[in-house]
Structures are given as structure tokens and as C-alpha cells.
C-alpha positions as CSV (number, residue, x, y, z in Angstrom):
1,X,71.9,58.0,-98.9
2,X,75.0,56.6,-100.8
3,X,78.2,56.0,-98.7
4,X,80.5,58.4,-100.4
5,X,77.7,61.3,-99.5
6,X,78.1,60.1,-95.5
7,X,81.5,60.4,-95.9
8,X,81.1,64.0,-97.8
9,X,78.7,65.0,-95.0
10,X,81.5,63.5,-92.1
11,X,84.6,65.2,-93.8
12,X,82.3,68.7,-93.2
13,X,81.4,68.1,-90.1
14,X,85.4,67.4,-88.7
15,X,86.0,70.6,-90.9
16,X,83.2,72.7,-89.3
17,X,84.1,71.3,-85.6
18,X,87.8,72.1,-86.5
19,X,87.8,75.2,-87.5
20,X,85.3,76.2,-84.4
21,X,88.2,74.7,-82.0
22,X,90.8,76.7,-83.5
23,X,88.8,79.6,-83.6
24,X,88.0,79.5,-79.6
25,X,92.0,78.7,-79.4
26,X,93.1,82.0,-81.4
27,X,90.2,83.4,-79.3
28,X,92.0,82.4,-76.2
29,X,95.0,83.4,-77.7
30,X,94.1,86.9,-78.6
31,X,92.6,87.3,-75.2
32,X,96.0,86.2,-73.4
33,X,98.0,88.3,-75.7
34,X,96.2,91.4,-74.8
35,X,96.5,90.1,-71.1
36,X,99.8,89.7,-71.2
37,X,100.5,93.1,-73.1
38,X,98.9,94.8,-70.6
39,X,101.5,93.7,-67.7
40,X,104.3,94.2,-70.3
41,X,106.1,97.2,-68.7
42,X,105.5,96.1,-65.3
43,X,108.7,94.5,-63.6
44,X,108.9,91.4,-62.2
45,X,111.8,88.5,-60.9
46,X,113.5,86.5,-63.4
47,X,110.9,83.7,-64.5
48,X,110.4,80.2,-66.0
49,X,108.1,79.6,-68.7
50,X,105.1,78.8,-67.0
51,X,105.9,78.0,-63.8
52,X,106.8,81.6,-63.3
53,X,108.1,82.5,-60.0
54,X,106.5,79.3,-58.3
55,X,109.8,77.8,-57.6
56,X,111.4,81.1,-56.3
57,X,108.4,80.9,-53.3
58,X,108.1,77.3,-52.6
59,X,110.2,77.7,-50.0
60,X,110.1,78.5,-46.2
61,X,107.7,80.8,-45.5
62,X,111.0,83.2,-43.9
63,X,113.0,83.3,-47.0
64,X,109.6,83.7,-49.2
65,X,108.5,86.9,-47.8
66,X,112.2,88.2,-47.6
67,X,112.2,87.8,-51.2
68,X,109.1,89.9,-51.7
69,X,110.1,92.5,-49.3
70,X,113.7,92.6,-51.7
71,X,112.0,92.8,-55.0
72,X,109.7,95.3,-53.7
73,X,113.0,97.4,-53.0
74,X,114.8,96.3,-56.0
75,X,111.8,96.6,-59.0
76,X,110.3,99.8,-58.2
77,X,107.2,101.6,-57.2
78,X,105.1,97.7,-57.8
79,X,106.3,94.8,-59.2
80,X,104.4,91.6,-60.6
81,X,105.3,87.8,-59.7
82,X,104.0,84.7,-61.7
83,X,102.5,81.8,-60.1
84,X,102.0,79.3,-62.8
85,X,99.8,81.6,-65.4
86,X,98.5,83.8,-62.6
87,X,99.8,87.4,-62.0
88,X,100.3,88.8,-58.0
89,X,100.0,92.4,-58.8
90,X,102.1,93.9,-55.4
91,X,101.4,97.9,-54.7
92,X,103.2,99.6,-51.6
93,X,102.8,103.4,-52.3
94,X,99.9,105.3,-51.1
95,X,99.4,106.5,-54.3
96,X,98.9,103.1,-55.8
97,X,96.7,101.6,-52.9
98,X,94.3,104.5,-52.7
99,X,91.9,104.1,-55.9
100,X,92.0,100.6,-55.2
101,X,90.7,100.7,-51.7
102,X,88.8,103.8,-52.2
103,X,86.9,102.2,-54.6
104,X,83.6,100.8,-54.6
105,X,83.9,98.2,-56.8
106,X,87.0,96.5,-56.3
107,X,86.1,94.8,-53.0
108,X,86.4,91.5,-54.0
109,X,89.3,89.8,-51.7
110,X,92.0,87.4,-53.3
111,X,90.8,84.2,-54.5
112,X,93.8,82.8,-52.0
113,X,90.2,83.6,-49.3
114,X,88.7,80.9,-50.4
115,X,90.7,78.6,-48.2
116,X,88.6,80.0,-45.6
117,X,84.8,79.0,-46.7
118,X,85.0,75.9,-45.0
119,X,85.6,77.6,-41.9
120,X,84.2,80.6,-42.0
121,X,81.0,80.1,-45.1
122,X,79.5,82.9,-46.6
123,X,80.4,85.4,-43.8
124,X,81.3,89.0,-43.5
125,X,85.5,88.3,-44.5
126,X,84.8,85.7,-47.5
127,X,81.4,87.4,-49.0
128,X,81.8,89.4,-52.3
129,X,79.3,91.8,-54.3
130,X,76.0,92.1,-53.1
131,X,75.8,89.7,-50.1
132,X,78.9,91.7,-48.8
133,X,77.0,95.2,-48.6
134,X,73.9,93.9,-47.3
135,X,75.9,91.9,-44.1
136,X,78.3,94.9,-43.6
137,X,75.0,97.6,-43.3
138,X,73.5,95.0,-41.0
139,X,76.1,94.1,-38.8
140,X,78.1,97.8,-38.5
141,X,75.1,98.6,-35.9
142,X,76.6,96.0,-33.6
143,X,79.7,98.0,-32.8
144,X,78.2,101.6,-31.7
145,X,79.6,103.2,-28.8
146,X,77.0,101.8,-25.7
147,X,78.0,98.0,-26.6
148,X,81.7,98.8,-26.6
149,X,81.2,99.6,-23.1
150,X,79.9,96.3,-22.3
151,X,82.8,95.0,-24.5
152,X,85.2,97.2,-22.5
153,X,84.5,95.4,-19.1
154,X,85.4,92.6,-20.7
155,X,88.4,93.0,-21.7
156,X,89.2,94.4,-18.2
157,X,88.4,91.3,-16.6
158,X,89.8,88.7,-19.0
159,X,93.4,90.9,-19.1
160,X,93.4,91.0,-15.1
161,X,93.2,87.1,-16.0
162,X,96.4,87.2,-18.4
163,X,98.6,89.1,-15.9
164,X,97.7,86.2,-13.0
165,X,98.7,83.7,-15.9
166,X,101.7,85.7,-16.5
167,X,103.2,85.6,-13.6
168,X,104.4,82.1,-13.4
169,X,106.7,83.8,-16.5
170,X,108.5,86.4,-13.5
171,X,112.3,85.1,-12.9
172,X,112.8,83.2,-16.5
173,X,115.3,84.2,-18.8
174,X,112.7,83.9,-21.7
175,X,109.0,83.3,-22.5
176,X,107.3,84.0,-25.8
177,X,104.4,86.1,-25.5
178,X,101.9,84.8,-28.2
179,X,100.2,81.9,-26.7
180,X,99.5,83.8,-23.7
181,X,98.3,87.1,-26.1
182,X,95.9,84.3,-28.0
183,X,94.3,82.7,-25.1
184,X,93.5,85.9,-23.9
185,X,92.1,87.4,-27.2
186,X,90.1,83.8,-27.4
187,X,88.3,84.9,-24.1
188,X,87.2,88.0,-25.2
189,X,85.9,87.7,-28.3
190,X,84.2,84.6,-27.3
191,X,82.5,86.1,-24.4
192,X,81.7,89.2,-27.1
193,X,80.6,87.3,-29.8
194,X,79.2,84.3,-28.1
195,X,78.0,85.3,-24.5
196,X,79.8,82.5,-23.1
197,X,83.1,81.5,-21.7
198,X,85.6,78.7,-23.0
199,X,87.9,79.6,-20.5
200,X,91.5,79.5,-23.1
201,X,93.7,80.9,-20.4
202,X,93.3,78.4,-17.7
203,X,92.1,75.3,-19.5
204,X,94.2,74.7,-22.0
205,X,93.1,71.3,-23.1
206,X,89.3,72.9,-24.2
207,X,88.8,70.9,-27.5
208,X,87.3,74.5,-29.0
209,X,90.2,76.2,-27.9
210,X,92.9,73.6,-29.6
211,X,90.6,72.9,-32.9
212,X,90.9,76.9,-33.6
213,X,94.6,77.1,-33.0
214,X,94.5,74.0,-35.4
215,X,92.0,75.4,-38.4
216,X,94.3,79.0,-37.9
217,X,97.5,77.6,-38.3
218,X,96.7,74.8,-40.9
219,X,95.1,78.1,-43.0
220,X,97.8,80.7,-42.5
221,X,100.2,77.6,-43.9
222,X,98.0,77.1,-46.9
223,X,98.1,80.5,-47.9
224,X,101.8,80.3,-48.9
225,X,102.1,76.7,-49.7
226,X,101.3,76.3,-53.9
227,X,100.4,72.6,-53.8
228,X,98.4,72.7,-50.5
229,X,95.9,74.8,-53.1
230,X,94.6,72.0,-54.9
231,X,91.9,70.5,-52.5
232,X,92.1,66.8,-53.5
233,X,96.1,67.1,-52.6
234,X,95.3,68.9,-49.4
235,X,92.9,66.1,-48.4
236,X,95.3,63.4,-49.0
237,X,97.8,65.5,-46.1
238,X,97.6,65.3,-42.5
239,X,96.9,68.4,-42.7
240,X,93.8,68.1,-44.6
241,X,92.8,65.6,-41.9
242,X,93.4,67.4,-38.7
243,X,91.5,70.4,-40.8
244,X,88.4,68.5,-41.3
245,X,88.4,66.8,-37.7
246,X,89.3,70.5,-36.1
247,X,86.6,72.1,-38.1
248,X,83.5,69.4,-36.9
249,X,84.8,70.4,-33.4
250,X,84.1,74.3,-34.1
251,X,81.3,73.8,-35.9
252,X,79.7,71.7,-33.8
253,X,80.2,73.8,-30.4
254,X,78.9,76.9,-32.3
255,X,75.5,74.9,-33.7
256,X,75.6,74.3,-29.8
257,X,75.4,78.1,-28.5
258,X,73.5,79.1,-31.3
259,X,70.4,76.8,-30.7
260,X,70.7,77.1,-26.5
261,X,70.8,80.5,-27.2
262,X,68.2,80.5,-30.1
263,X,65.9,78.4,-27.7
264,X,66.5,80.8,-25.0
265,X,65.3,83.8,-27.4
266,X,61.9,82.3,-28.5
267,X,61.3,81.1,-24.9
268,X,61.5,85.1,-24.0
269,X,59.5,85.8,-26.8
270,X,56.5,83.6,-25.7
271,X,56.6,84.7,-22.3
272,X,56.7,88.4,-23.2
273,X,59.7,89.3,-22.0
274,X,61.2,92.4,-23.4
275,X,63.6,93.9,-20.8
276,X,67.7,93.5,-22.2
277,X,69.6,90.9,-20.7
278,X,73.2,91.3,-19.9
279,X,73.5,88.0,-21.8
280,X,71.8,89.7,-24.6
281,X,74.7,92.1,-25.1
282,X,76.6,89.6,-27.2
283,X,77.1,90.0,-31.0
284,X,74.9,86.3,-31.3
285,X,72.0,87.5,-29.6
286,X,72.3,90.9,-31.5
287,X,72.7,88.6,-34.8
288,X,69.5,86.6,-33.1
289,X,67.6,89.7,-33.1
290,X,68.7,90.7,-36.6
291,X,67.6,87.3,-37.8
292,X,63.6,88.0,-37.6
293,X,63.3,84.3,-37.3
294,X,65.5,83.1,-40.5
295,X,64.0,86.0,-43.1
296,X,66.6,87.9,-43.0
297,X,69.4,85.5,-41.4
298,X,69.5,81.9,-41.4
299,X,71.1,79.7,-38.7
300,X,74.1,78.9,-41.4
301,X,74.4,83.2,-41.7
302,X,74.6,83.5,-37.9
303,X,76.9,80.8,-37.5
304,X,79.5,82.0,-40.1
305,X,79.2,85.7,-38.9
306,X,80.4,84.3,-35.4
307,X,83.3,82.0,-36.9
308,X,84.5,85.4,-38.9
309,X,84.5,87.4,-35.9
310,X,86.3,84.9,-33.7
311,X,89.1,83.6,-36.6
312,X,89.3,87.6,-37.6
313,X,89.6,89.0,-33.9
314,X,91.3,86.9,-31.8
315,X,94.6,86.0,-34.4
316,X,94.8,89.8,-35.1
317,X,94.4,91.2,-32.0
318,X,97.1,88.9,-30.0
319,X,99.2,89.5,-32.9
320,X,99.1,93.1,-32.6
321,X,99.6,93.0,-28.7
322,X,102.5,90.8,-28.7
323,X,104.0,92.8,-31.5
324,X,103.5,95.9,-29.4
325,X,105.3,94.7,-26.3
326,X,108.1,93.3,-28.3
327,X,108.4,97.2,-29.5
328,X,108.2,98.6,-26.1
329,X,110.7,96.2,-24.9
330,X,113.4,97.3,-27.0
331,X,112.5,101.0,-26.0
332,X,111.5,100.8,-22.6
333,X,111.5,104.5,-22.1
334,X,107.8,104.6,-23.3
335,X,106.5,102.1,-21.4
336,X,107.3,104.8,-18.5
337,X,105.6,107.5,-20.2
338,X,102.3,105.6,-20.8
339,X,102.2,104.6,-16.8
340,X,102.7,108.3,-16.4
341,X,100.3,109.7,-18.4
342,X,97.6,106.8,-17.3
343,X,98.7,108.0,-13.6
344,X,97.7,111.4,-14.4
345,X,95.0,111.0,-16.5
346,X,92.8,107.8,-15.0
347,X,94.7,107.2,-11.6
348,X,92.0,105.4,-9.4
349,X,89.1,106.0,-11.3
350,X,87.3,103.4,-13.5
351,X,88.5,102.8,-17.1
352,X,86.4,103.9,-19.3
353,X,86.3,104.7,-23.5
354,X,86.3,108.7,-22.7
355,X,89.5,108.0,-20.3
356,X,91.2,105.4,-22.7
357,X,90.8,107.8,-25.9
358,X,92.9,110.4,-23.8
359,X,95.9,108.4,-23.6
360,X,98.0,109.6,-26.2
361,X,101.5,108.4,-25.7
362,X,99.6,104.5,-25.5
363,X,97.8,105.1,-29.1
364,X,101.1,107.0,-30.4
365,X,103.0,103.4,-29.3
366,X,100.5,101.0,-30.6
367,X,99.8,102.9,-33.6
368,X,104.0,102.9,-34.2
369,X,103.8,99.3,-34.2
370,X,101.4,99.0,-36.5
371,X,103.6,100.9,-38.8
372,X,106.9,99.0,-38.0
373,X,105.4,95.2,-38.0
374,X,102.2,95.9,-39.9
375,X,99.8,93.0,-38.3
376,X,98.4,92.0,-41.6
377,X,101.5,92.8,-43.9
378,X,100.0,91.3,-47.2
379,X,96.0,92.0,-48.0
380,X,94.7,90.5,-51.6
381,X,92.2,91.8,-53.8
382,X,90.8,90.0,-56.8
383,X,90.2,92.1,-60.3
384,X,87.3,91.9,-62.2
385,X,86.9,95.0,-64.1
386,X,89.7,96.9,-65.5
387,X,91.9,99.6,-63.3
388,X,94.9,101.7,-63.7
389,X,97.5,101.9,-61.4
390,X,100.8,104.3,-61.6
391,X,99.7,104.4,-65.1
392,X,99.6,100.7,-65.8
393,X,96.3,99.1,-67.0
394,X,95.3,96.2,-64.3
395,X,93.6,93.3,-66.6
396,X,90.5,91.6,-65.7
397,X,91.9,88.1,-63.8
398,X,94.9,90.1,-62.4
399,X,95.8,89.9,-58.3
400,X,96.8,92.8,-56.1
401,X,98.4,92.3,-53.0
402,X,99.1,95.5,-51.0
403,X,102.2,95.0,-48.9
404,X,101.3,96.8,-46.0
405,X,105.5,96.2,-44.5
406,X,106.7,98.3,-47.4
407,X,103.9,100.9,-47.6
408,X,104.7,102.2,-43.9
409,X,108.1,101.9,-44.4
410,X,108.3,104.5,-47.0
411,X,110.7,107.5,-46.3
412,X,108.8,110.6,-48.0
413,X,106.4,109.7,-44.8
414,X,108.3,108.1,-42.0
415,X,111.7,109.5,-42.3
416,X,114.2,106.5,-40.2
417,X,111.6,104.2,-41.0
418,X,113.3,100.7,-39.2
419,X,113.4,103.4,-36.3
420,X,110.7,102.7,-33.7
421,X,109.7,106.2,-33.0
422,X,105.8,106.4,-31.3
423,X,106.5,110.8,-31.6
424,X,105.3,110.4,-35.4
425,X,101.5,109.7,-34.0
426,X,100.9,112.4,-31.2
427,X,98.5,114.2,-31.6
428,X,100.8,117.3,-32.9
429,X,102.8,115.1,-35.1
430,X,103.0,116.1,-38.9
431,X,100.4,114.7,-40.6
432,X,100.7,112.4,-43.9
433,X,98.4,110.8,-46.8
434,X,95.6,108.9,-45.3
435,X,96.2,105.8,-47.3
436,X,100.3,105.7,-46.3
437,X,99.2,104.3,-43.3
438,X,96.4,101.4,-43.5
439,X,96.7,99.2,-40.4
440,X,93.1,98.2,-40.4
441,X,93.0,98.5,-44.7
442,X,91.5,101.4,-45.8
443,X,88.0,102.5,-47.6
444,X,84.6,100.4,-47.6
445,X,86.2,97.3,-46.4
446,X,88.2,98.4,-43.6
447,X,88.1,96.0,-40.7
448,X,84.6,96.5,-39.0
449,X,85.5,95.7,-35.5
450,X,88.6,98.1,-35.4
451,X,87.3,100.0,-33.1
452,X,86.9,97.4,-30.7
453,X,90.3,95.1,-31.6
454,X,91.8,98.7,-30.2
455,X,90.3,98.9,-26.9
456,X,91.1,95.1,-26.5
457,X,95.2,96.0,-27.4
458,X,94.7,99.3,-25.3
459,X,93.1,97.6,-22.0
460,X,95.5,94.3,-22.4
461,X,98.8,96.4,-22.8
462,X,97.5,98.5,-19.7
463,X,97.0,95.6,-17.4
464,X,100.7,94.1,-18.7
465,X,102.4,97.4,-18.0
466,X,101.0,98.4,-14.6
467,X,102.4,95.1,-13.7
468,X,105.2,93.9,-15.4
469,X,108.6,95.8,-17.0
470,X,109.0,93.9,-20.4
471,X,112.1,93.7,-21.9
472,X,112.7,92.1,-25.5
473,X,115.2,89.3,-25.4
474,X,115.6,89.2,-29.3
475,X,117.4,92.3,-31.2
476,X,115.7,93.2,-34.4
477,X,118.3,92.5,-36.3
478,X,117.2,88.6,-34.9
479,X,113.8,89.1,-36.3
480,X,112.6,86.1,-38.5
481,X,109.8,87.8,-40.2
482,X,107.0,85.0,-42.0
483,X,103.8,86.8,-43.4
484,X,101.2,84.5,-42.7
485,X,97.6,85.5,-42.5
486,X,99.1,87.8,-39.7
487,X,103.1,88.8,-39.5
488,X,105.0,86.2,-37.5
489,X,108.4,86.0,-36.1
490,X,109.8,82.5,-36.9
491,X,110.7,82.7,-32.7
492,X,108.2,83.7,-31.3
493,X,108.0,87.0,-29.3
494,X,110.2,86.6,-26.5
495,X,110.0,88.3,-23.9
496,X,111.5,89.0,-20.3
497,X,109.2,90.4,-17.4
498,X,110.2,91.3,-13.8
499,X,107.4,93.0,-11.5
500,X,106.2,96.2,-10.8
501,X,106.6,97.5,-6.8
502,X,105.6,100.9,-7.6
503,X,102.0,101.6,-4.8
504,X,100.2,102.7,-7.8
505,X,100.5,99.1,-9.3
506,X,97.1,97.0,-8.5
């Protein structure tokens, strides 16, 4: 072959390769035009060319979520903000949230959760599609009425705990609440999920304890930090450090229970031994069970179904408590009518589900709080097949956040809605759209363990209250809000408490 024919063949081949790379780029083109025109009516901030709204949230975490709480009340019924190329879709009418939850199909949580797999692996929070059906049939068994019992009587003992810690607080002009709250919800999910104690509230230099404070905190901060996104930066930080070191710590004391408890299981087995344990009661041995010797769950499957349900309880469920007494200690006037109506309706006798399902003025207080300083005020859900909202389109690669602090502050449902007002959630109260109020989310991936993160709040705040009057020291017109995986006040929760005298107090 002559020289001029190579360089006939060469000049076809750039051509051919050419014109396929411009084809894929008008491709890609096409396919971000029709992206783009299908977010075109929907408002959003003033932007830069791609870097969008990144520089309007790379701030402190206060001022960021104070700007998405003001554009929500500024742009409408939703409103869109750009992160580099990337659309956060943000819905906050009931309307808009409820054929997103109610759906089958959108399920998939933010990509935002995979900060998380580390920590947490392929369990129940992080797990998508398939996988995610298959652990939330298995594992829904483990929360039926006879083990919340058993749960119950652990929250009773480990909130009799809190109130002894408390005390050293009687006399001060100021404590905030939500180390004591953690600690507290640490104990009881541990004991629930792992059948053993770590002891939070009195030792506070337990390695386990300190290296999940660490791995939540270092997360929560990730979430709304933009540069902390990109793994190889985040391993460069200290952060990034004391995350990896924090995370061999939990991981390793979980491997621990697991294969004491594990070796404790087939040892049982081989003798024949098939009367229940108290020890068995615990979500581990139920996941042990479950497991039918690695078929169905491996060691890995148990070990990040116990990290979920420790990072996903105990964070949430101090968070809602300390939120609550902050609430009552502004209105002290209910945190009479709950001791009155638990005087009346339990008095001496033992606390049980039945008796703590009748106490209505404490549900209609909790559940106010939930509405006023939502626990989880942002949840994220990942698009992957088209869906209309108010009308709009939702393109495939598009990010919904539900902002659950706008959504129960909407008037058509909660007239006054900065008023804390616990009469909107008695049991004759007018009633209102099912999805206007989502404190656990809403649909088929509403928080599994709701049931029991409420008799935890219920038996906590009952223990607190019998013993203590709680007064807020902050106004809310001090509130600091910061949405972090769970709503924060830049403070703290600060709080005053003085004893009870009254002869009904034990």
C-alpha cells in the first residue's frame, strides 16, 4: 500500500472518529437542553453560570438554611437551587410531597446518602431498589407490639438513669440539654439493638460512645459542606482522618458483639436449647435468627443493619426530646397538664404501652414539636424516572428535597403556625391532609422504628417531668436554626431545671 493511500485511509478515520465525538456532544447537548427545559418555569435564586447557587450556600451552616427557609417563602409553592450542574428540587406543600412519597417507585434517597456507606454499608437507610424491599419486609417483624414491651422497660430504666445524671444540673443558671438527651438515647438503643450496655451516661470517655459522636457530627457537616463531597479532598482533612480512625473503633466493637453473640447462638443450637432468652430479645439476636446461618444475611448485612439502627435512633430520638423540652419550657402550662393527666390516668401503677397510648395531652405536646422544629427538616430523594409535580415535569437526574420546616408551617393547616399550640393534636382537634404533617416521612419509606423512637421520647419526657420543672433560657426569637442530618440550634438547647417536691414525684 502506497503512502498517499495510508494517508487517505488516516484523513477518514480522524473524520469518522470526529464526527462520532461531535455527534455524542450534540447528543449530550440535546439531552441537557431538554433537561434544562424541563426546569424552565420553575423559580430559583439569582445564579452564576455554572457554579449556580454554590457560593450562596458555602457558608455557615445558620445563614445556609435561613436562606432556603427565605426563598422557600419568597419563590413560591417549590423552588429549584443549582449546585454546580445539579438541580435541588425543594417541595413544602402537601400537595407536592404526596405522589412523591406515596409512590412506589421513587424511594431512592439523595445521592448526598452516600456519605453514609462507610458507616452504615448496605443497610436498611442507604439500600435502594430491590435490596431495600427485601431488608424492610424482613426486618418490620422486629418491631411488633410483644418486643416493644421488652423495649419499654428499657427505656424506663435508662431515663431513671438521665434524671440521677441530671441532677448535678439543679441550681445552674444554664445547661444544654443535648449531650445528656444523646447519652441517654445511646443506652437504649444499644441495649435494643445490641443486648449489651456501653454505659454513655456515666462513662463518658467509652471509646464507642466518643467515635459515634465523632462519625455523626463529621457526617451531618459533610452534608452541607460542597468541597468535603469529593472523597480524595475529604481524606486530605482532619476530618477525613478522625472519620476513618472513629469508624475502625465502631466497626470493630460491633464485629465484637456480633461474633460473641453469634458464638453464643450456635453454642445454643448444638446443645438444643430452644427456650427465649431475655438476651435474645435484642434486634442482633432477632437479625441472628433471621440470618439462617449467612443464606439469607451475612455477618457484613447484620452488622450494617445494627450501625443504621444505632446512627438512625439515637441522633433522632435525643433530638426530638431536647427539642420537646425546649417547647415545654417556653409554655410551662402543659408540662402541668401532662403530670395531671399521667396522675389520673397511670398514678402508681406500672407503665405500660396501653397506659402510655392514653396520654393525650403528652402525644398532642410532642407531636406539636414535631410540627414547630421538624427533627429531620430536610429529607432527599434521588429521580430516576420522570414525575410531575404542581404541574412541572421532574427530569430523570433531578433532586427533591422535602423541607419538612416549611411544610408544617403552612397556614391553610396550622393557622399561627410560629405559635406553639399542642390543642391542634388532641384527639378532637380538626383534622388535616395526611401528608401536611410527615414527622417520620410519609409512605413506604417512613421510618421503621417510629413506633418505638416514640415510646423512647414518651417514657424519657415522663421521667424529666415528674422530676424536674424545665424552663427554656433562650427566647425563640434567639433560635439559631442549622439543618444538619437532624435540626440543630447553633446554642444548644438550654435549659433551666429546679426539682419537683410534689409526694406524687418518685
Amino acid at each position: 500500500m502506497s503512502p498517499g493511500m495510508l494517508v487517505i485511509g488516516g484523513s477518514w478515520l480522524t473524520l469518522i472518529l470526529s464526527m462520532c465525538l461531535m455527534t455524542i456532544i450534540l447528543l449530550l447537548l440535546v439531552r441537557r437542553g431538554k433537561f434544562l427545559y424541563a426546569l424552565r418555569k420553575v423559580p430559583y435564586p439569582p445564579a452564576i453560570p455554572i457554579i449556580g447557587n454554590a457560593y450562596q450556600l458555602c457558608c455557615d451552616p445558620e445563614e445556609s438554611f435561613r436562606r432556603m427557609i427565605k426563598w422557600g417563602r419568597e419563590l413560591g409553592d417549590m423552588y429549584l437551587v443549582w449546585v454546580g450542574m445539579r438541580p435541588f428540587i425543594f417541595i413544602y406543600k402537601a400537595e407536592a410531597i404526596q405522589p412523591l412519597l406515596s409512590s412506589s417507585i421513587h424511594i431512592d434517597k439523595s445521592l448526598e446518602y452516600d456519605y453514609l456507606q462507610p458507616w452504615l454499608g448496605g443497610g436498611l437507610l442507604t439500600s435502594n431498589g430491590e435490596k431495600w424491599h427485601f431488608r424492610r419486609k424482613l426486618l418490620t417483624p422486629t418491631f411488633h407490639s410483644g418486643l416493644l414491651e421488652v423495649y419499654l422497660k428499657t427505656a424506663i430504666r435508662e431515663a431513671e438513669i438521665l434524671v440521677s445524671c441530671m441532677r448535678k444540673e439543679v441550681g445552674k443558671p444554664l445547661f444544654d440539654m443535648v449531650p445528656y438527651a444523646k447519652r441517654a438515647a445511646l443506652d437504649i438503643i444499644c441495649h435494643s439493638s445490641m443486648g449489651c450496655n456501653v454505659n454513655a451516661q456515666t462513662n463518658l470517655q467509652n471509646e464507642y460512645v466518643q467515635a459515634v459522636n465523632i462519625l455523626a457530627s463529621i457526617l451531618q457537616r459533610r452534608f452541607l459542606n460542597i468541597w468535603m463531597s469529593f472523597d480524595p479532598i475529604f481524606k486530605l482533612t482532619s476530618w477525613g482522618k478522625q472519620h476513618d480512625h472513629s469508624l475502625r473503633v465502631v466497626h470493630t466493637f460491633v464485629n465484637k458483639i456480633i461474633m460473641q453473640r453469634k458464638a453464643e447462638w450456635n453454642s445454643k443450637k448444638s446443645e438444643n436449647v430452644n427456650e427465649r432468652s431475655p438476651k435474645r430479645q435484642a434486634l442482633l439476636d432477632l437479625l441472628l435468627e433471621m440470618s439462617q446461618d449467612g443464606k439469607v444475611l451475612t455477618d457484613e448485612d447484620i452488622r450494617d443493619e445494627v450501625h443504621t439502627f444505632m446512627f438512625a435512633g439515637h441522633d433522632t430520638t435525643a433530638t426530638s426530646v431536647s427539642w420537646i423540652l425546649y417547647a415545654l419550657g417556653r409554655h410551662p402550662q402543659y408540662q402541668e397538664k401532662i403530670l395531671e393527666q399521667y396522675e389520673k390516668i397511670v398514678g402508681k401503677k406500672e407503665l405500660t404501652l396501653d397506659l402510655l397510648n392514653k396520654l393525650t395531652w403528652l402525644e398532642a405536646c410532642i407531636k406539636e414539636s414535631w410540627r414547630v422544629y421538624p427533627v429531620t427538616p430536610l429529607l432527599g430523594r434521588q429521580i430516576y424516572r420522570p414525575i410531575a409535580i404542581l404541574g412541572h415535569d421532574i427530569p430523570i437526574g433531578s433532586t427533591v428535597i422535602i423541607n419538612t420546616f416549611l411544610l408544617h408551617r403552612d397556614p391553610r393547616y396550622f393557622p399561627d403556625p410560629e405559635v406553639y399550640r399542642p390543642e391542634r393534636f388532641l384527639p378532637d382537634a380538626p383534622k388535616f391532609p395526611s401528608y401536611a404533617f410527615i414527622p417520620f416521612s410519609a409512605g413506604s419509606r417512613n421510618c421503621i422504628g417510629w413506633k418505638y423512637a416514640t415510646i423512647i421520647v414518651k417514657v424519657m419526657l415522663l421521667n424529666i417531668l415528674k422530676n424536674f420543672r424545665v424552663e427554656s433560657v433562650d427566647t425563640e426569637d434567639k433560635l439559631r436554626f442549622i439543618s444538619e442530618l437532624v435540626l440543630i440550634n447553633a446554642n444548644g438547647l438550654r435549659l433551666k431545671i429546679t426539682p419537683r417536691t410534689e409526694a406524687t414525684v418518685t
